[in-house]
C-alpha positions as a Markdown table, in Angstrom:
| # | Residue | x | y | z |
|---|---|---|---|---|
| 1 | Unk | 0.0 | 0.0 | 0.0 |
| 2 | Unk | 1.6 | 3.5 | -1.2 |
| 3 | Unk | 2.3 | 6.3 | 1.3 |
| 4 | Unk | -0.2 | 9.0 | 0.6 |
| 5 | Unk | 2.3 | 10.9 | 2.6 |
| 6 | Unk | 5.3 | 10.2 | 0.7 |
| 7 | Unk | 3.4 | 10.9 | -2.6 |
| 8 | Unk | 2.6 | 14.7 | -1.9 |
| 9 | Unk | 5.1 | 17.2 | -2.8 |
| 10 | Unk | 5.0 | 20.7 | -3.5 |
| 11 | Unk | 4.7 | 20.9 | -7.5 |
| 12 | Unk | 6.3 | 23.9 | -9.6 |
| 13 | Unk | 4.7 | 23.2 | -13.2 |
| 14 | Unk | 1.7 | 21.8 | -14.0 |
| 15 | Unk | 0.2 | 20.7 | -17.1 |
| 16 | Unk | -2.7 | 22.7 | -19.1 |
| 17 | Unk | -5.2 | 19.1 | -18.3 |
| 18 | Unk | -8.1 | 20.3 | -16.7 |
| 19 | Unk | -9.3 | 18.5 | -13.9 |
| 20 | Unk | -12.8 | 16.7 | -14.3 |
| 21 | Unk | -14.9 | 18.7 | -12.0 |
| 22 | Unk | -16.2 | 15.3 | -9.9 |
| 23 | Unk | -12.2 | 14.7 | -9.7 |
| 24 | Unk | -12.2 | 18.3 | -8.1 |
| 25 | Unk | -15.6 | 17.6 | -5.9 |
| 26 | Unk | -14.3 | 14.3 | -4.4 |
| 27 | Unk | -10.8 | 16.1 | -3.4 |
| 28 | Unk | -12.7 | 19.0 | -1.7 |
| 29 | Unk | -14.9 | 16.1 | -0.6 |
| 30 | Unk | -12.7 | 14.4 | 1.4 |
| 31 | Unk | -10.6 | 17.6 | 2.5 |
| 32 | Unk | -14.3 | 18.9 | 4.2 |
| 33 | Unk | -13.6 | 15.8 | 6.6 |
| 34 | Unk | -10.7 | 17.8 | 8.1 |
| 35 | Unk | -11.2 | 18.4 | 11.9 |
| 36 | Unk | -11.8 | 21.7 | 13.5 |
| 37 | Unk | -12.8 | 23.4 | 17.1 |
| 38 | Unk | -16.3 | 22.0 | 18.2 |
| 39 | Unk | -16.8 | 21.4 | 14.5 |
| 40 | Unk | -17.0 | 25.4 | 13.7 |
| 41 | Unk | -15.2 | 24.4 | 10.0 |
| 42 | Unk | -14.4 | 27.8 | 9.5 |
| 43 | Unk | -12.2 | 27.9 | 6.4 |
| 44 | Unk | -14.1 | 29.5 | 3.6 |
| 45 | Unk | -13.0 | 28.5 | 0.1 |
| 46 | Unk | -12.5 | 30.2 | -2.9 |
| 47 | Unk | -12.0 | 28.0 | -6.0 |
| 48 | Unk | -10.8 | 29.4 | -9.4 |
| 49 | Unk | -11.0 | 27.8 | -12.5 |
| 50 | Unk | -11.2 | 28.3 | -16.1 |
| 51 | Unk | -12.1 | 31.8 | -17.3 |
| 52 | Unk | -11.8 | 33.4 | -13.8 |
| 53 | Unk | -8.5 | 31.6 | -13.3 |
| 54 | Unk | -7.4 | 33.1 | -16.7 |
| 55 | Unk | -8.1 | 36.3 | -15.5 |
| 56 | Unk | -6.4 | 36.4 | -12.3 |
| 57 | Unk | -3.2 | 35.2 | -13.6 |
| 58 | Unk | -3.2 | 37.9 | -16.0 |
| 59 | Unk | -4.3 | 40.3 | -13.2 |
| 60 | Unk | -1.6 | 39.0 | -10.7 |
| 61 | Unk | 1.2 | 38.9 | -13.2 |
| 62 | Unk | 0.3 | 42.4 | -14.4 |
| 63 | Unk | 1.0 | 43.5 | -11.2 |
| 64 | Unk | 3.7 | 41.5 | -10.1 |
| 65 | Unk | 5.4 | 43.0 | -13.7 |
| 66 | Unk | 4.0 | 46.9 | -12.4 |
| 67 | Unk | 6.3 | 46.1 | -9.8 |
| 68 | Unk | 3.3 | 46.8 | -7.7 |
| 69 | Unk | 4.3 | 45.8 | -3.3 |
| 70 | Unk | 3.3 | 42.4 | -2.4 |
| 71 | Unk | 0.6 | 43.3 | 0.3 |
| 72 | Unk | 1.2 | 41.0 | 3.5 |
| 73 | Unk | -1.7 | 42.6 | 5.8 |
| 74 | Unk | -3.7 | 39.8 | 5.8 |
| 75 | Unk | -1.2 | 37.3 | 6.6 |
| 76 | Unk | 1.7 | 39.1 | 7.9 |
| 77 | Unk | 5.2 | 37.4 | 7.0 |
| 78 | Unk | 8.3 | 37.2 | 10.2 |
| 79 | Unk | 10.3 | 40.5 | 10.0 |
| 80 | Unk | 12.6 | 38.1 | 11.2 |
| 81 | Unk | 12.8 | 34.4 | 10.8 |
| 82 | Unk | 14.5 | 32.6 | 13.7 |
| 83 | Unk | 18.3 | 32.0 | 12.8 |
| 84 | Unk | 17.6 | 28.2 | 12.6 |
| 85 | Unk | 14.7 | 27.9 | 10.8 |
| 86 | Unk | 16.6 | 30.6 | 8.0 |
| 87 | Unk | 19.5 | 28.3 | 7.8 |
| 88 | Unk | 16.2 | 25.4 | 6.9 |
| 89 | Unk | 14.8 | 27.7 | 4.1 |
| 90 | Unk | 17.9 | 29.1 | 2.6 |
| 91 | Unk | 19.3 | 25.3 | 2.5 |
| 92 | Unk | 16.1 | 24.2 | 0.7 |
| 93 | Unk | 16.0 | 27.1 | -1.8 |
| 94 | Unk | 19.9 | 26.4 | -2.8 |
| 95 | Unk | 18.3 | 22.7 | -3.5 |
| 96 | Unk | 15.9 | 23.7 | -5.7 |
| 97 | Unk | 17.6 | 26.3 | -7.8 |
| 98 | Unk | 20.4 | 23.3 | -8.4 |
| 99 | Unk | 17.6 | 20.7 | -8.7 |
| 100 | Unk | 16.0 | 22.9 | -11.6 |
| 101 | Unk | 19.0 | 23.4 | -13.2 |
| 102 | Unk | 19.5 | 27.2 | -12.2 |
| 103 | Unk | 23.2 | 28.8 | -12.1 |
| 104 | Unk | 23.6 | 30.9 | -8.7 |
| 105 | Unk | 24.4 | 33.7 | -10.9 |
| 106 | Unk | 21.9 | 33.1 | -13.7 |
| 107 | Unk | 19.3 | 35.9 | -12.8 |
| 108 | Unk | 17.4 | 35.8 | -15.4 |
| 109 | Unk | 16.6 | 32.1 | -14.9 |
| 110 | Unk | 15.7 | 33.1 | -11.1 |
| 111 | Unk | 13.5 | 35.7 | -11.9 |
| 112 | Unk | 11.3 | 33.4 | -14.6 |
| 113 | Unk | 11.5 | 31.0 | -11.9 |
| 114 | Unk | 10.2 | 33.5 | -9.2 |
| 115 | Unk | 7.7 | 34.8 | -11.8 |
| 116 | Unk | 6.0 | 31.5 | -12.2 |
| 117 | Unk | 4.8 | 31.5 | -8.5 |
| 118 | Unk | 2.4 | 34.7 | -9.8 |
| 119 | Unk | 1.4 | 32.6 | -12.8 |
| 120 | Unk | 0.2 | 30.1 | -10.5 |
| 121 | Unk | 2.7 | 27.8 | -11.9 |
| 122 | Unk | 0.2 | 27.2 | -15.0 |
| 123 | Unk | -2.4 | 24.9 | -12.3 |
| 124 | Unk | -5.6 | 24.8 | -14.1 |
| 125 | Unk | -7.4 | 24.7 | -10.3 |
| 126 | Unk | -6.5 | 27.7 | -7.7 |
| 127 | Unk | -8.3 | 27.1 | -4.0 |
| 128 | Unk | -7.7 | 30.2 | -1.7 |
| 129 | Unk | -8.7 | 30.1 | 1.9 |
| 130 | Unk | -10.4 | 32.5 | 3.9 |
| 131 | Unk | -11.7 | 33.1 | 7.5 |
| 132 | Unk | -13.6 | 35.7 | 9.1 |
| 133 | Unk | -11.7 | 38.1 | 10.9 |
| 134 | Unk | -13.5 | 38.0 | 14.0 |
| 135 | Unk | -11.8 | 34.3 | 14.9 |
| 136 | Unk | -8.4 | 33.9 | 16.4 |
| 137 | Unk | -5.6 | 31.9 | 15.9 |
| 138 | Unk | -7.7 | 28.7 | 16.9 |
| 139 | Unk | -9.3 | 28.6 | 13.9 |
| 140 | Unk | -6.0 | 29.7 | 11.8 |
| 141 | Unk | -5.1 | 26.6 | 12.9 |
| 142 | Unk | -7.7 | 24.6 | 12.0 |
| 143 | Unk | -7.9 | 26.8 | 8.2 |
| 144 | Unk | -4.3 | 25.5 | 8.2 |
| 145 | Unk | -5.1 | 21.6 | 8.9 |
| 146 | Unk | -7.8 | 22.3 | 6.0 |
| 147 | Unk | -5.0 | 23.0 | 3.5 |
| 148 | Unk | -3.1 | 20.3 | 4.6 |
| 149 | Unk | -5.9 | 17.7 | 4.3 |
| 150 | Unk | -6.6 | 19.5 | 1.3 |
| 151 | Unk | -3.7 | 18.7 | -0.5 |
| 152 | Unk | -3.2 | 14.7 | 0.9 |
| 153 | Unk | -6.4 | 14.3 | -0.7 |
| 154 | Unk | -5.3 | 15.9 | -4.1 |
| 155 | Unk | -2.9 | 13.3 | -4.0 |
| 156 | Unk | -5.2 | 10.4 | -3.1 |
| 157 | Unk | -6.8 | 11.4 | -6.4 |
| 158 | Unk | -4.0 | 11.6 | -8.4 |
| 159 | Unk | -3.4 | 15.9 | -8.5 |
| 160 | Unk | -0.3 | 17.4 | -7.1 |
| 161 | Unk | -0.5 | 20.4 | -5.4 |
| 162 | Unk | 1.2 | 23.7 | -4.2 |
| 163 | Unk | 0.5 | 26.0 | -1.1 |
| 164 | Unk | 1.6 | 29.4 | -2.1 |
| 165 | Unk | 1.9 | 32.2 | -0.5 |
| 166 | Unk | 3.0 | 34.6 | -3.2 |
| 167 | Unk | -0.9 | 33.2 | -4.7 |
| 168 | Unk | -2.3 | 35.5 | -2.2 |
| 169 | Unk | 0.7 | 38.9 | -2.7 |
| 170 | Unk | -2.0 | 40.8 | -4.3 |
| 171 | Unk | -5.3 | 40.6 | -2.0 |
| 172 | Unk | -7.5 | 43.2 | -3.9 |
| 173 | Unk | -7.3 | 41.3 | -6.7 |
| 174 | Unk | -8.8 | 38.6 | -5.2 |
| 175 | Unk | -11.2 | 40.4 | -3.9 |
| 176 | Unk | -12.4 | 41.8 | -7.4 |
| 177 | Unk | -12.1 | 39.1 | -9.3 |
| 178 | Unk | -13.4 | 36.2 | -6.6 |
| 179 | Unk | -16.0 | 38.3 | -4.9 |
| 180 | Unk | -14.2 | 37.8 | -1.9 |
| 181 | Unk | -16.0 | 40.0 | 0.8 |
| 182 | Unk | -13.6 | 42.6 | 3.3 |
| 183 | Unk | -15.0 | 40.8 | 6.7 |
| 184 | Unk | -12.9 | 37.5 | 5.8 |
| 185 | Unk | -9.2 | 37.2 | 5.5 |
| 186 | Unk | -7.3 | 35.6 | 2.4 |
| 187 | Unk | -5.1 | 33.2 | 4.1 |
| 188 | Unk | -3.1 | 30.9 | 1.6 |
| 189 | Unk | -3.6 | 29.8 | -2.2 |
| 190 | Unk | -3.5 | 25.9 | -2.8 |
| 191 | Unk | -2.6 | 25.2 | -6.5 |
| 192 | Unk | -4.3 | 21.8 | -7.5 |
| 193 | Unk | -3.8 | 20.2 | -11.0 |
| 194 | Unk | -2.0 | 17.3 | -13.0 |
| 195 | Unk | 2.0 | 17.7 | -12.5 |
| 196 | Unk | 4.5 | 18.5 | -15.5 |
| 197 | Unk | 6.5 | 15.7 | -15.0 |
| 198 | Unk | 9.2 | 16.7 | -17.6 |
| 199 | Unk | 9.6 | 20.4 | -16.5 |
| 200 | Unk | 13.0 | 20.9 | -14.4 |
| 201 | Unk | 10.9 | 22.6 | -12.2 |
| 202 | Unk | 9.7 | 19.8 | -10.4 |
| 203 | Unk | 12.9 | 17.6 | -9.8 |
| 204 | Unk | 13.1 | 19.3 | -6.6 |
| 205 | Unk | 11.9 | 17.3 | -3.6 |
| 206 | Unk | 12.5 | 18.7 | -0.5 |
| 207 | Unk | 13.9 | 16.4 | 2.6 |
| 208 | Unk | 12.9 | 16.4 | 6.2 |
| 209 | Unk | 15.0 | 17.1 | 9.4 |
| 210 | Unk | 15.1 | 13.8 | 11.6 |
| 211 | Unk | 12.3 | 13.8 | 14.0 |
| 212 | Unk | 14.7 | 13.8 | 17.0 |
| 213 | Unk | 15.3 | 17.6 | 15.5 |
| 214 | Unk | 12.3 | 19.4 | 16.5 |
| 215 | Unk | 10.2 | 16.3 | 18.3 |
| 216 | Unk | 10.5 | 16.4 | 21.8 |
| 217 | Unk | 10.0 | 13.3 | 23.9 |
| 218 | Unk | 9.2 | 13.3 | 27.6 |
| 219 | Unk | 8.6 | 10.1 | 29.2 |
């Protein structure tokens, strides 16, 4: 029996394949199973396809070319990232620039790469989660054990899958485009679709740190 867990990874290219929409119902099927706080399920989801996804990538990549700031206010990134958890990120991005076959010095390479995260990496299926601003952190959580489930069932179906936050850099055009209303925050972008198996781009699979690393035993 195959590891649904060892079967996910976050993928960089997809192909143009639509996904049947009762493919895409039984994912967000299963995913609705995820468990929450007294059962308050408070994600709200968002899901893009087709025409509407057409139009948001040429919204988003309008603006990322405009040079227009990446607004952060409804997710706020760390000013500052702990120095061991850097030392995590900036070994797994060295991986995937040599993984995809990207110089250190070849900039132009880095910033097509960079600019495919505002294309949506070409997924035909974008799923952006909300909440309402009134909750708290409680049900951040529970938004964020939604994406997770989310994207384990994508892969139980045969999708891969991307959580993005550079999906969500540009808020108000969300907002337009998705009729998103201002009481709910935009959380986190999930790309779902049928990976690009050739593309460089996806080589990349990121490791692990042991579990005796950050898992803490008491007995």
């Amino acid at each position: 029996m195959s590891n649904i867990f060892d079967q996910r990874k976050t993928v960089r290219k997809y192909t143009s394949k639509p996904v049947p929409h009762e493919v895409l119902i039984r994912v967000l099927e299963d995913a609705q199973k995820s468990p929450s706080w007294a059962n308050s399920q408070p994600w709200e989801v968002y899901v893009a396809t087709g025409e509407t996804l057409e139009r948001l990538r040429t919204a988003n990549l309008q603006a990322y070319d405009e040079k227009i700031p990446a607004d952060d206010a409804n997710m706020p990134w760390p000013a500052v990232w702990p120095e061991y958890i850097q030392e995590r990120m900036n070994a797994a991005y060295a991986k995937v620039f040599e993984q995809s076959g990207i110089a250190r010095d070849d900039q132009q390479a880095r910033e097509e790469n960079w600019r495919n995260n505002f294309y949506f990496f070409n997924a035909p299926v974008a799923a952006f989660i909300c909440q309402d601003r009134n909750l708290t952190e409680w049900s951040t959580l529970d938004a964020g054990i939604y994406a997770g489930n989310l994207m384990l069932a994508a892969a139980q179906h045969g999708l891969g899958s991307t959580p993005a936050a550079s999906s969500v850099s540009y808020p108000h055009i969300l907002r337009e485009i998705l009729g998103i209303p201002d009481h709910q925050r935009i959380m986190v972008g999930v790309m779902l679709g049928y990976e690009d198996q050739e593309h460089p781009y996806n080589r990349p699979v990121s490791s692990r740190v042991p579990i005796g690393e950050n898992i803490h035993f008491s007995e």
